[in-house]
Gaussian input, Z-matrix of N, CA and C with variables (Angstrom, degrees):
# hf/3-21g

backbone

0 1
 N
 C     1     B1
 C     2     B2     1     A1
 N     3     B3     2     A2     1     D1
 C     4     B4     3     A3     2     D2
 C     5     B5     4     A4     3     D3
 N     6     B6     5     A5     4     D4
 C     7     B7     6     A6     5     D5
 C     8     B8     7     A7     6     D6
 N     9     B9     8     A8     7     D7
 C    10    B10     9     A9     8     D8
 C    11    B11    10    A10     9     D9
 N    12    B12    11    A11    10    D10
 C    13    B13    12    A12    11    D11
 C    14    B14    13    A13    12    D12
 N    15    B15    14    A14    13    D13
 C    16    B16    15    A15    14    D14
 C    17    B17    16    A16    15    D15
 N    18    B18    17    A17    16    D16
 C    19    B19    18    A18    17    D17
 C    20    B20    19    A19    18    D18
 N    21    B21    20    A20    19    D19
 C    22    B22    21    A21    20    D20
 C    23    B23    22    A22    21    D21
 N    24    B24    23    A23    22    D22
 C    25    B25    24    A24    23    D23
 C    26    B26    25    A25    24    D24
 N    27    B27    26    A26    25    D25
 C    28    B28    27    A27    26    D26
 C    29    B29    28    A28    27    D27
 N    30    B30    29    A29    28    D28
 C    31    B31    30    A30    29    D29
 C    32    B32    31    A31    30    D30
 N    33    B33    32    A32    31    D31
 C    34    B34    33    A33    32    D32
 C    35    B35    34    A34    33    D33
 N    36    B36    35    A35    34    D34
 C    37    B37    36    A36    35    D35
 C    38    B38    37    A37    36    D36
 N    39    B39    38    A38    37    D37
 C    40    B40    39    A39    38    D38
 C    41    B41    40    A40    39    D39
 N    42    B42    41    A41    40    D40
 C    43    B43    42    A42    41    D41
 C    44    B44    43    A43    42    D42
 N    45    B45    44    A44    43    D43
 C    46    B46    45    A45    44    D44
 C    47    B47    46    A46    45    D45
 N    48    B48    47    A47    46    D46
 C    49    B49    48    A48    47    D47
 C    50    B50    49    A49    48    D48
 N    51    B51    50    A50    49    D49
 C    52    B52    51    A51    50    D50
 C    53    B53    52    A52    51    D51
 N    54    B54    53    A53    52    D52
 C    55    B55    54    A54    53    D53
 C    56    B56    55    A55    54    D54
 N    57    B57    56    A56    55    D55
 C    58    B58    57    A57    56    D56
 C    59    B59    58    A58    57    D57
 N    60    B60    59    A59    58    D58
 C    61    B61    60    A60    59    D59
 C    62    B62    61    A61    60    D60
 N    63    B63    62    A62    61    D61
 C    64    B64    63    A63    62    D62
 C    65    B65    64    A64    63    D63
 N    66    B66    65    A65    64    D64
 C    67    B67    66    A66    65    D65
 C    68    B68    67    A67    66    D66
 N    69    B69    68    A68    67    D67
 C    70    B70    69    A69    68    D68
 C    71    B71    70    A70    69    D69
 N    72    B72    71    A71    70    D70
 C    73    B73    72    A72    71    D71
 C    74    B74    73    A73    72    D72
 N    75    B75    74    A74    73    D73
 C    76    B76    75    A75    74    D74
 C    77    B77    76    A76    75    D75
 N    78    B78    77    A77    76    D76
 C    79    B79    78    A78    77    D77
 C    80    B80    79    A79    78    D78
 N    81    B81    80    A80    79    D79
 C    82    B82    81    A81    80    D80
 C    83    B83    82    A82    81    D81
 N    84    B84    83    A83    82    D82
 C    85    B85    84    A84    83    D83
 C    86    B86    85    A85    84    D84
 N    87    B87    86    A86    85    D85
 C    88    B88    87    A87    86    D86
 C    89    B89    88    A88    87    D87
 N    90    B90    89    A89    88    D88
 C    91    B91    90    A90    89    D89
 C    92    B92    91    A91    90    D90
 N    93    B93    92    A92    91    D91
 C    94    B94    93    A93    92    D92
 C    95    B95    94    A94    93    D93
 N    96    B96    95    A95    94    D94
 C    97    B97    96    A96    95    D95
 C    98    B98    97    A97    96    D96
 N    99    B99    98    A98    97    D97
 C   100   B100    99    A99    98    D98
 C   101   B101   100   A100    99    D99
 N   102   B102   101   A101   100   D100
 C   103   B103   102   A102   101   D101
 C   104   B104   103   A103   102   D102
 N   105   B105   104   A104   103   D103
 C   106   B106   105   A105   104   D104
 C   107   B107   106   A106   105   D105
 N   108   B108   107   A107   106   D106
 C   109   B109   108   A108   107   D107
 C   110   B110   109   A109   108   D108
 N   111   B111   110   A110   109   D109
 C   112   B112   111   A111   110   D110
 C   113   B113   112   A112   111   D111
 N   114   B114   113   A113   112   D112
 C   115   B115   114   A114   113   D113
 C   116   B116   115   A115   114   D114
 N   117   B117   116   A116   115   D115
 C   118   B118   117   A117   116   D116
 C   119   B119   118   A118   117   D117
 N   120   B120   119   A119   118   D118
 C   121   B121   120   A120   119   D119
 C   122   B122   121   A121   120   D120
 N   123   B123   122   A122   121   D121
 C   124   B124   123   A123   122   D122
 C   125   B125   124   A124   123   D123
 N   126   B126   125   A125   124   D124
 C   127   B127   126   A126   125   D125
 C   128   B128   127   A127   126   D126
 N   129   B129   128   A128   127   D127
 C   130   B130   129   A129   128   D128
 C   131   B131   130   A130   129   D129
 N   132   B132   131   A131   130   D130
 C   133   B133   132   A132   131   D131
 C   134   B134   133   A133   132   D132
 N   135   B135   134   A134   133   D133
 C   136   B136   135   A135   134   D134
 C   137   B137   136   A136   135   D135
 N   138   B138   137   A137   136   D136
 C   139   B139   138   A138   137   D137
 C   140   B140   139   A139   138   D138
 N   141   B141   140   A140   139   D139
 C   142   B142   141   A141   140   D140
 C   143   B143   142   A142   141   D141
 N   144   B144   143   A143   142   D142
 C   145   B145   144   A144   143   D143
 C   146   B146   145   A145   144   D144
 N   147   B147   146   A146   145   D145
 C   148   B148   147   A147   146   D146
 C   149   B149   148   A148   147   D147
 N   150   B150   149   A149   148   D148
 C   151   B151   150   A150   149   D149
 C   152   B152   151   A151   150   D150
 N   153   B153   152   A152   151   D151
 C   154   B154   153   A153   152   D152
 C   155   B155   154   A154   153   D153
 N   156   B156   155   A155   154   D154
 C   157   B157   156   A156   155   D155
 C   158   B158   157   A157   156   D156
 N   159   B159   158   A158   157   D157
 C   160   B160   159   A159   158   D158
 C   161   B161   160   A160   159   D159
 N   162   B162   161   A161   160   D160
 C   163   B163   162   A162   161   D161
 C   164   B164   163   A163   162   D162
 N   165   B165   164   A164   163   D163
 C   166   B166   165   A165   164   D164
 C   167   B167   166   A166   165   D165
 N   168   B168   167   A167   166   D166
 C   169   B169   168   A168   167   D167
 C   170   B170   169   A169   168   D168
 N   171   B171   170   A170   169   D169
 C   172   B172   171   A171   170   D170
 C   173   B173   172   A172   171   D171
 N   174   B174   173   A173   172   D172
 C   175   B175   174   A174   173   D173
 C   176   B176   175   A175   174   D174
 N   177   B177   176   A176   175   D175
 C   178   B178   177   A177   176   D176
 C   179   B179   178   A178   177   D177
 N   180   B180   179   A179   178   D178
 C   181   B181   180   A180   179   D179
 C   182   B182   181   A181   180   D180
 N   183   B183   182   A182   181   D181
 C   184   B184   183   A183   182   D182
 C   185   B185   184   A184   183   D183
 N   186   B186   185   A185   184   D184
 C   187   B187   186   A186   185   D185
 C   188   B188   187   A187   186   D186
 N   189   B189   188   A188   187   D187
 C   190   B190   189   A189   188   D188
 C   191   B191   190   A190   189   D189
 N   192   B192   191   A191   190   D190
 C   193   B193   192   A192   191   D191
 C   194   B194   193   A193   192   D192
 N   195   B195   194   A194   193   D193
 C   196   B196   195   A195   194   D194
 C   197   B197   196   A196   195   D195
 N   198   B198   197   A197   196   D196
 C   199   B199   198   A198   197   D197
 C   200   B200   199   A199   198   D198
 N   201   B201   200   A200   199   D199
 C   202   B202   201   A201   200   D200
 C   203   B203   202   A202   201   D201
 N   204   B204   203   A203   202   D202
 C   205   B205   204   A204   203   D203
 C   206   B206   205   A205   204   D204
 N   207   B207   206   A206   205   D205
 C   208   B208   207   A207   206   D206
 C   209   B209   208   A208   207   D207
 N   210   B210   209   A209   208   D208
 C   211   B211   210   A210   209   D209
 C   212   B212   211   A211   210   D210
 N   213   B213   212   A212   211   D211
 C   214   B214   213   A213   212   D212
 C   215   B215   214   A214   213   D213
 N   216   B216   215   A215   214   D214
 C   217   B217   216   A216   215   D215
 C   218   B218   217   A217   216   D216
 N   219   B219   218   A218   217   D217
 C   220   B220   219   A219   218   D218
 C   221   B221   220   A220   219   D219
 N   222   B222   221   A221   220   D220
 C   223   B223   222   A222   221   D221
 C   224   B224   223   A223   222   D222
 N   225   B225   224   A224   223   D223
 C   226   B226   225   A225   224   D224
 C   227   B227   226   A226   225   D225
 N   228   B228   227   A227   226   D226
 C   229   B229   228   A228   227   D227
 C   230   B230   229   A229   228   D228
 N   231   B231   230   A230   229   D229
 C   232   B232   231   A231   230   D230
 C   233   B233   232   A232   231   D231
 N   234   B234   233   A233   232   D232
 C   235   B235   234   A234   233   D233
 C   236   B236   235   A235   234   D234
 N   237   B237   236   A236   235   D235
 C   238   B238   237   A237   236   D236
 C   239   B239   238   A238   237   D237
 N   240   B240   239   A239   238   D238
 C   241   B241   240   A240   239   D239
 C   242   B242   241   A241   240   D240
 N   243   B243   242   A242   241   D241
 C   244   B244   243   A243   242   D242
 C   245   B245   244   A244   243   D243
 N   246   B246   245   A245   244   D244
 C   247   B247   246   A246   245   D245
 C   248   B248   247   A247   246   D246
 N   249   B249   248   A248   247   D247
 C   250   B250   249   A249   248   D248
 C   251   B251   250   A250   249   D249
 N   252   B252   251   A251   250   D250
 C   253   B253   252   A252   251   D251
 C   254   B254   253   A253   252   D252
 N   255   B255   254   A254   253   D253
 C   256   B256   255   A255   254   D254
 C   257   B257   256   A256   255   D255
 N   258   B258   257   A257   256   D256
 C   259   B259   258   A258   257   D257
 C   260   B260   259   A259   258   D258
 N   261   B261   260   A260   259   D259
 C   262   B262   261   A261   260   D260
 C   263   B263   262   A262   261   D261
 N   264   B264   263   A263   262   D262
 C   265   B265   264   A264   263   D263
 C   266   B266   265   A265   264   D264
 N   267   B267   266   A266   265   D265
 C   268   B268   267   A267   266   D266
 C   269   B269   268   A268   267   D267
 N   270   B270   269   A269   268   D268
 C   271   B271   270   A270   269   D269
 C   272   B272   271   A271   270   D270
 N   273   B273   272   A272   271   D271
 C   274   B274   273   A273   272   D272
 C   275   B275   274   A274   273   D273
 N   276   B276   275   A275   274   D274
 C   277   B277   276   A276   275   D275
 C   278   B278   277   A277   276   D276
 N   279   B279   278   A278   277   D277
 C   280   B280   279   A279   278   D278
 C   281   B281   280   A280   279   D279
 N   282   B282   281   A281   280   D280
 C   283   B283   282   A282   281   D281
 C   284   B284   283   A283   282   D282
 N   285   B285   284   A284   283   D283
 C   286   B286   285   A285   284   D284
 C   287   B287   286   A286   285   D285
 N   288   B288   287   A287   286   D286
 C   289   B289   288   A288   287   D287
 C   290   B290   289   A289   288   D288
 N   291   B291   290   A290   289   D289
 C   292   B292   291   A291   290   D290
 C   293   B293   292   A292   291   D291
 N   294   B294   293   A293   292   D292
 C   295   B295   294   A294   293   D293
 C   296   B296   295   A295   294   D294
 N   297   B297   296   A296   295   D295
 C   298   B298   297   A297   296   D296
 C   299   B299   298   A298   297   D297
 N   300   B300   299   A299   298   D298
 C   301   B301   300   A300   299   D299
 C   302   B302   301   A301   300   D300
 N   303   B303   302   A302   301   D301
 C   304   B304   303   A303   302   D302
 C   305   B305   304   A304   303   D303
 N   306   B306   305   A305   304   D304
 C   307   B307   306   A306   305   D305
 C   308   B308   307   A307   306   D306
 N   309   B309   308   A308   307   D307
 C   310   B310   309   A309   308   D308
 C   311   B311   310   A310   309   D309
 N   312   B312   311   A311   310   D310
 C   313   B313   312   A312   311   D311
 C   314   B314   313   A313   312   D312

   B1=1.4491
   B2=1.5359
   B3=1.2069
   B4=1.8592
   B5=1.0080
   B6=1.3827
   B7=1.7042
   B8=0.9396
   B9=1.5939
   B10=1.5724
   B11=1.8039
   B12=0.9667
   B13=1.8242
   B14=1.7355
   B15=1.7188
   B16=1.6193
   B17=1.1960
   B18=1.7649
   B19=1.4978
   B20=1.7394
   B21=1.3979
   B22=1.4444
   B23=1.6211
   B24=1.8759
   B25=1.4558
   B26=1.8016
   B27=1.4664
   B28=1.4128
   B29=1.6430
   B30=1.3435
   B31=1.4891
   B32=1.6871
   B33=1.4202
   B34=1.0313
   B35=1.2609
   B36=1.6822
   B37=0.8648
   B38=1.2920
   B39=1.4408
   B40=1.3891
   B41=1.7517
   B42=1.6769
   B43=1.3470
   B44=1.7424
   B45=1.2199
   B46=1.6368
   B47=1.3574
   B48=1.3420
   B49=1.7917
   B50=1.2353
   B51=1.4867
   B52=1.4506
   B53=1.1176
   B54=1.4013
   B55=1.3677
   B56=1.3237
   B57=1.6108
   B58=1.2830
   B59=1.8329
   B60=1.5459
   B61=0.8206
   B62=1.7602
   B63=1.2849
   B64=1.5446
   B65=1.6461
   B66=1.3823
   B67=0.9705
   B68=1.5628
   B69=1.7919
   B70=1.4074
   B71=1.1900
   B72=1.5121
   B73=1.7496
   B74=1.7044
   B75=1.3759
   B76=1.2493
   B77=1.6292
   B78=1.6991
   B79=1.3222
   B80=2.2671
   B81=1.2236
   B82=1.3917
   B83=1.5597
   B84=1.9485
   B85=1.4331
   B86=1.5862
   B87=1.6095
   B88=1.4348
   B89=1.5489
   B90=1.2049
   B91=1.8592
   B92=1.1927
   B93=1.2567
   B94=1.7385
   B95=1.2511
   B96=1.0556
   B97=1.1597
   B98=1.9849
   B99=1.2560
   B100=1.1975
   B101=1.5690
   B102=1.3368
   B103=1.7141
   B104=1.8175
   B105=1.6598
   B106=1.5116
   B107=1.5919
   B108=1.3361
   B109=1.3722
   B110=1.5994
   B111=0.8921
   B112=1.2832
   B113=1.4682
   B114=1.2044
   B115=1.7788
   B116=1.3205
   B117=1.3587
   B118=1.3075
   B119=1.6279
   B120=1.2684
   B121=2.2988
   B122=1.6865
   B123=0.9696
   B124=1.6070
   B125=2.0297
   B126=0.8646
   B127=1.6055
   B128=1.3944
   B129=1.0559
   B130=1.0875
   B131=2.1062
   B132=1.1189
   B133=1.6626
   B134=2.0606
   B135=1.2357
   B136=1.9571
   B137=2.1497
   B138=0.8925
   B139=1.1683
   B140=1.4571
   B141=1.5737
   B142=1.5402
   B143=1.7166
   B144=1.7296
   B145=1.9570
   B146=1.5232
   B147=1.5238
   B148=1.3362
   B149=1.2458
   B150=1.6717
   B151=1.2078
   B152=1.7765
   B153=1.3012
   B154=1.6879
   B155=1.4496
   B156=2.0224
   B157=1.4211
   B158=1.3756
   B159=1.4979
   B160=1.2948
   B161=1.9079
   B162=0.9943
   B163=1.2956
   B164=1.4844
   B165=1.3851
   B166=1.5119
   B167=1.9661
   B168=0.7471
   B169=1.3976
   B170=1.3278
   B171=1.6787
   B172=2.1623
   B173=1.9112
   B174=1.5995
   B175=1.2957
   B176=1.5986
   B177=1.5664
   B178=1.5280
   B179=1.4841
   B180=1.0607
   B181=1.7733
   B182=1.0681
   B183=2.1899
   B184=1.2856
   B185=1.8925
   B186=1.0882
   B187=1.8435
   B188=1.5480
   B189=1.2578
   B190=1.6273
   B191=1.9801
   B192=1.1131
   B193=1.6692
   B194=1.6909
   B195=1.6895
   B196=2.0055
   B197=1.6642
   B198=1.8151
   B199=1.5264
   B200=1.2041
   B201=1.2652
   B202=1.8562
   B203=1.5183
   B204=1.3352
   B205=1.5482
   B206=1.3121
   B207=1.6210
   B208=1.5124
   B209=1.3883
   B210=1.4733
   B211=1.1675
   B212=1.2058
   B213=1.2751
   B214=1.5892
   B215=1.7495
   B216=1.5870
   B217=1.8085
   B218=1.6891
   B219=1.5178
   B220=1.1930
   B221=1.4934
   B222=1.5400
   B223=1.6979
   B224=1.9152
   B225=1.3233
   B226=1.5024
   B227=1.4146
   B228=1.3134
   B229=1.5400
   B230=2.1798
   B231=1.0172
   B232=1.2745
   B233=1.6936
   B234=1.1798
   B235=1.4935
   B236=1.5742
   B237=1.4111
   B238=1.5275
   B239=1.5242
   B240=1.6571
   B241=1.2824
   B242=1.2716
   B243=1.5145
   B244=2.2036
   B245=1.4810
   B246=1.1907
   B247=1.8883
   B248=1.6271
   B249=1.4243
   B250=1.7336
   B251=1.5102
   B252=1.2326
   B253=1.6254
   B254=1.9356
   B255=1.2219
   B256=1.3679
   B257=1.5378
   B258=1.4097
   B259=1.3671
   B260=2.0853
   B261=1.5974
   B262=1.3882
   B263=1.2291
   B264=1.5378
   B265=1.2835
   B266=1.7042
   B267=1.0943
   B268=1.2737
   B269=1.7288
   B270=1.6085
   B271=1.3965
   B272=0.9603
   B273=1.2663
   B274=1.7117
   B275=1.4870
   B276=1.4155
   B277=1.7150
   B278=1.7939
   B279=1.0835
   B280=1.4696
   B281=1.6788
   B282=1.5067
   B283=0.6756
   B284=1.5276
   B285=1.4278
   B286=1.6480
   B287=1.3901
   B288=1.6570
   B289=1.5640
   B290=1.2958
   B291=1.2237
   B292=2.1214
   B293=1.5922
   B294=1.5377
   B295=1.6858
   B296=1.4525
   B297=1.7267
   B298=1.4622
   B299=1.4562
   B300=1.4009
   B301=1.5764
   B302=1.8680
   B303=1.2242
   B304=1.6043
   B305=1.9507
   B306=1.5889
   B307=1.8973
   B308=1.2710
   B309=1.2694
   B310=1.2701
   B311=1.4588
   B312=1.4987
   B313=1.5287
   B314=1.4145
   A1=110.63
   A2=112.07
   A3=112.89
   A4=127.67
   A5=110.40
   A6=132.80
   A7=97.32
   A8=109.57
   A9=129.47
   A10=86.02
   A11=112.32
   A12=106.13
   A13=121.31
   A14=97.16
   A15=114.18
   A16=123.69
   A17=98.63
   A18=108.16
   A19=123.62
   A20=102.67
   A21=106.85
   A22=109.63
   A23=86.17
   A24=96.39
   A25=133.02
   A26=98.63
   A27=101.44
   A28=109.14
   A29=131.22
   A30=113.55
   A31=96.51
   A32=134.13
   A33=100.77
   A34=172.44
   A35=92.26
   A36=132.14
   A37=125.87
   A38=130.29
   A39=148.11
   A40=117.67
   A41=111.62
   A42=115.53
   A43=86.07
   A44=130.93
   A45=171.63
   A46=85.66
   A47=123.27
   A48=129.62
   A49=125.16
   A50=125.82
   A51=139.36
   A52=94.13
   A53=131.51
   A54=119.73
   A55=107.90
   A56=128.57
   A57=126.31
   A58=120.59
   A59=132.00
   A60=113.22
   A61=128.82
   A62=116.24
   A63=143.60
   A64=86.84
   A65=133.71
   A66=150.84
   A67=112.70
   A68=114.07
   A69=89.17
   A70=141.10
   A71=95.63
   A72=104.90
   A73=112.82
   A74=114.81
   A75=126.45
   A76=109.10
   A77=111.61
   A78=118.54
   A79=89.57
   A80=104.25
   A81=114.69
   A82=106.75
   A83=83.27
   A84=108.02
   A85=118.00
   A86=125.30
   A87=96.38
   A88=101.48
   A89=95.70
   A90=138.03
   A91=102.84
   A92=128.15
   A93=150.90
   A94=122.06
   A95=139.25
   A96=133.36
   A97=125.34
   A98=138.10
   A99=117.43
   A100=146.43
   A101=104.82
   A102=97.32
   A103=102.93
   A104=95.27
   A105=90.86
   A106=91.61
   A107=137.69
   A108=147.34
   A109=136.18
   A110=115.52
   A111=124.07
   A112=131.44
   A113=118.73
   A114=133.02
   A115=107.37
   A116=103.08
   A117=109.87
   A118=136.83
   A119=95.07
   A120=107.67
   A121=87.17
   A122=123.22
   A123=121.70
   A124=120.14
   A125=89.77
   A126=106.62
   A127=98.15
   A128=143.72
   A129=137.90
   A130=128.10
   A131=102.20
   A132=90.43
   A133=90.13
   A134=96.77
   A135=99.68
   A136=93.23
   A137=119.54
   A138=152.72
   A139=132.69
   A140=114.76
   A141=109.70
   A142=90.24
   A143=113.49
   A144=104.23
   A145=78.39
   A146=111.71
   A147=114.17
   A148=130.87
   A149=120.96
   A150=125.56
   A151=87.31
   A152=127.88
   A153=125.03
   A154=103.41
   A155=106.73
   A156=102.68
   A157=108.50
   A158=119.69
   A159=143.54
   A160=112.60
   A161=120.24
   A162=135.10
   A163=131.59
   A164=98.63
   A165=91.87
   A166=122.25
   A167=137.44
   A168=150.68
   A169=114.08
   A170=113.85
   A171=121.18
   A172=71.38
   A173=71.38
   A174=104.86
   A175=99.98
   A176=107.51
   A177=114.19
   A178=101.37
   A179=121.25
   A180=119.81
   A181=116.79
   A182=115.56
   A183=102.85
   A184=111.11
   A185=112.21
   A186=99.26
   A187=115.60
   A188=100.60
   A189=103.35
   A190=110.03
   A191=82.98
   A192=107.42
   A193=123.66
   A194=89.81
   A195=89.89
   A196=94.35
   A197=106.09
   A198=89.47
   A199=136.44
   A200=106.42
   A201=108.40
   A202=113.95
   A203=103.71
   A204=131.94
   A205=93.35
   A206=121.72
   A207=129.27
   A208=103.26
   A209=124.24
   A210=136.48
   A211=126.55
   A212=143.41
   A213=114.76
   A214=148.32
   A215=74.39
   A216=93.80
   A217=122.38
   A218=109.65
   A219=99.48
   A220=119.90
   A221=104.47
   A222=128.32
   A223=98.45
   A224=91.54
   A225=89.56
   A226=141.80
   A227=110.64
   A228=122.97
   A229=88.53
   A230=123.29
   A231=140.34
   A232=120.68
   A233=106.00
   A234=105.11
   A235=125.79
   A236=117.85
   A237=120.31
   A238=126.39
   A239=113.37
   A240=120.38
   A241=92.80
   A242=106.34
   A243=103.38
   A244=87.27
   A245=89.96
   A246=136.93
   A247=96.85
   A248=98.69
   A249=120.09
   A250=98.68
   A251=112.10
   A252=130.16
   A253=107.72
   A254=134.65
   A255=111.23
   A256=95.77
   A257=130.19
   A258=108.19
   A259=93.73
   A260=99.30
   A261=100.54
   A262=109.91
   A263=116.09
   A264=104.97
   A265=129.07
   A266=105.00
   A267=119.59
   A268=110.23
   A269=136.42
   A270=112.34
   A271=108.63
   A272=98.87
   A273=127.17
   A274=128.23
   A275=99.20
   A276=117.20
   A277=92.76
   A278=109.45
   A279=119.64
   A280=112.68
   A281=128.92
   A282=133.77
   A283=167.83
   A284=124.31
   A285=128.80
   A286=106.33
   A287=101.23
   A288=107.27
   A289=110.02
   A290=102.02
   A291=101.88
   A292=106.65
   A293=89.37
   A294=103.61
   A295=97.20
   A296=108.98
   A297=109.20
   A298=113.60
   A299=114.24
   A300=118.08
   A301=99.09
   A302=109.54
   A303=114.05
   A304=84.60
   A305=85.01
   A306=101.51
   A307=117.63
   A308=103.51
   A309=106.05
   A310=132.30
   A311=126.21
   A312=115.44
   A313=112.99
   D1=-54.26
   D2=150.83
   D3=-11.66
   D4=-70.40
   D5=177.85
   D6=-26.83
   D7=-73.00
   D8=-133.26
   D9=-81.03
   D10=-73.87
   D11=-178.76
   D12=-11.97
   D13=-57.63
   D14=175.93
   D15=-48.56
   D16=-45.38
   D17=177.06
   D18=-86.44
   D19=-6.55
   D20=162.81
   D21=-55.62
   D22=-69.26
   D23=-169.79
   D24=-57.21
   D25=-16.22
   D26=166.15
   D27=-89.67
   D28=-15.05
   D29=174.84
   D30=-79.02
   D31=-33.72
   D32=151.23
   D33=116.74
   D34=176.31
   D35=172.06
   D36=-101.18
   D37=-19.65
   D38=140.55
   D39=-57.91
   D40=-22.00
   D41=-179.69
   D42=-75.90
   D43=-77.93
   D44=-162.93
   D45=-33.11
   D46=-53.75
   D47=-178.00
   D48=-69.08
   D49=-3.54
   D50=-132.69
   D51=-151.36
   D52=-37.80
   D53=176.91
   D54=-95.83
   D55=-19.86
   D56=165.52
   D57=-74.01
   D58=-11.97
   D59=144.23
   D60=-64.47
   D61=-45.67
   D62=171.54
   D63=-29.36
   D64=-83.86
   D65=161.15
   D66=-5.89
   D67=-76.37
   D68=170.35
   D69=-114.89
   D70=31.28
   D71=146.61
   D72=-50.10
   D73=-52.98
   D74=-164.01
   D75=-57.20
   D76=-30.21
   D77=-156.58
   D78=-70.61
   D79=125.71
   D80=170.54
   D81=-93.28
   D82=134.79
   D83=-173.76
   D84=-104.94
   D85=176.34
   D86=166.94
   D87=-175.11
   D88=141.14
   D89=-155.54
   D90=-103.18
   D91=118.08
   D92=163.85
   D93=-107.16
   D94=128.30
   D95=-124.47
   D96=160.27
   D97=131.52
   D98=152.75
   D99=-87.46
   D100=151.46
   D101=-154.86
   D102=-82.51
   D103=145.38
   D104=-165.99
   D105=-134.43
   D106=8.46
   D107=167.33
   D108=-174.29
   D109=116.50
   D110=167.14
   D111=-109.08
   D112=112.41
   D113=173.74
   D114=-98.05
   D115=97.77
   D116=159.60
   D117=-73.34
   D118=-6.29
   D119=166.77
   D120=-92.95
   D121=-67.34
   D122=-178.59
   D123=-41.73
   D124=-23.15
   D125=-169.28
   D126=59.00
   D127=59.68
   D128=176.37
   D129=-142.66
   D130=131.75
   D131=-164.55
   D132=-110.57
   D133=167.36
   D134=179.66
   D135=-131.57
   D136=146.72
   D137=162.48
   D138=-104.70
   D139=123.46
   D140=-178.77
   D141=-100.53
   D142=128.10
   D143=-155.54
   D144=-90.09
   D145=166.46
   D146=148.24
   D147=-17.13
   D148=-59.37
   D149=-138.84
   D150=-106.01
   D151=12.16
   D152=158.79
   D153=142.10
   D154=-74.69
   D155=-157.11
   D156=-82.08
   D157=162.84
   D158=172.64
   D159=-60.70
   D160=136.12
   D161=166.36
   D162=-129.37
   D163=130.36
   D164=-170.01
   D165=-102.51
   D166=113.09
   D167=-173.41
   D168=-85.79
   D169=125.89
   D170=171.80
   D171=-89.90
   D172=170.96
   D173=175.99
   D174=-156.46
   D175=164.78
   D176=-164.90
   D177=-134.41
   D178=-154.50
   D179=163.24
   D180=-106.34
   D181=-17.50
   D182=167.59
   D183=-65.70
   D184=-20.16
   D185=-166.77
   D186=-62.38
   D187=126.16
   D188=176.32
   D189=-84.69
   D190=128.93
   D191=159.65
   D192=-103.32
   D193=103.86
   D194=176.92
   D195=-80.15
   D196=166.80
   D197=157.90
   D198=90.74
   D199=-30.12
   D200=150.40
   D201=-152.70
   D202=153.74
   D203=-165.95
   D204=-54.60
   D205=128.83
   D206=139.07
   D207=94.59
   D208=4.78
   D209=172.60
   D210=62.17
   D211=-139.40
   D212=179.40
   D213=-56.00
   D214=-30.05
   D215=152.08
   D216=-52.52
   D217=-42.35
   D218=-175.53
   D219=-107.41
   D220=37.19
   D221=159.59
   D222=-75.33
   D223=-59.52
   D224=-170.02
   D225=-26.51
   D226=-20.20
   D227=-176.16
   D228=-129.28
   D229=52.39
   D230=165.36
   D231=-133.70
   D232=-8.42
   D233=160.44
   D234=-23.98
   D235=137.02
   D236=-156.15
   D237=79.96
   D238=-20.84
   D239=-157.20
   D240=-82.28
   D241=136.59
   D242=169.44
   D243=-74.55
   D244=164.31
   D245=-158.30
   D246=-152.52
   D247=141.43
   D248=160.41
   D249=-123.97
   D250=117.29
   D251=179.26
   D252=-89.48
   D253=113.96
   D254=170.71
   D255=-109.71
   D256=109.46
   D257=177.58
   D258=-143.33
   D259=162.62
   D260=-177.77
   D261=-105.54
   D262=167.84
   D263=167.45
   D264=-109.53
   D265=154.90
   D266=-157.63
   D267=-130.19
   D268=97.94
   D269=-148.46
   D270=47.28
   D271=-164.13
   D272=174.98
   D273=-53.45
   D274=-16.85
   D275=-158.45
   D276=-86.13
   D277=137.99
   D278=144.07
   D279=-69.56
   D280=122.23
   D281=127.39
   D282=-89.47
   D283=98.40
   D284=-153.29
   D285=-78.65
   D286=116.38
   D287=165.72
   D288=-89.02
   D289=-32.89
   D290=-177.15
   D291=-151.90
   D292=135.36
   D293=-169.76
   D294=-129.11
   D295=101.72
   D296=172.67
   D297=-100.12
   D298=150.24
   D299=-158.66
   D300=-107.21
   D301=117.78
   D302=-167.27
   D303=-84.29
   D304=155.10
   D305=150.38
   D306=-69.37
   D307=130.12
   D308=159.12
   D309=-54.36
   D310=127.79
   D311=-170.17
   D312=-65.22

């Protein structure tokens, strides 16, 4: 009857641990920054952030782009331009839900 109690309480608590990472994977983050590449076969754009290093961002067809023409395609010839990235992570991958395109100062 022990057993079984112990092993309740560790599933859990292994359930309880598992859905709280799940959880803040989901929580969306977000990167400011200027844009220094875009691959459009890659789906993927790179960022020099404010705070120094480079980051690289997927993108999908759900991600919205405010701010420039033709949507991620027409980042590509915007190099230098600041960018606000809001994307979560997912694995290893950065993922971009929304890529707004700042004025240039």
């Amino acid at each position: 009857m022990r057993t079984i109690r112990m092993f309740m309480v560790l599933a859990a608590v292994l359930a309880i641990g598992s859905g709280l990472s799940v959880l803040a994977q989901d929580q969306p983050s977000v990167a400011r920054g200027e844009l220094v590449k875009v691959d459009t076969a890659a789906r993927t754009i790179v960022i020099k952030t404010d705070a120094g290093p480079q980051m690289q961002f997927s993108y999908t067809a759900e991600t919205k782009v405010t701010g420039a023409e033709k949507g991620v395609a027409g980042l590509a010839t915007m190099t230098g331009t600041p960018v606000s990235i809001e994307f979560t992570k997912k694995d290893q991958t950065n993922l971009a839900r929304s890529i707004d395109v700042q004025k240039k100062p």
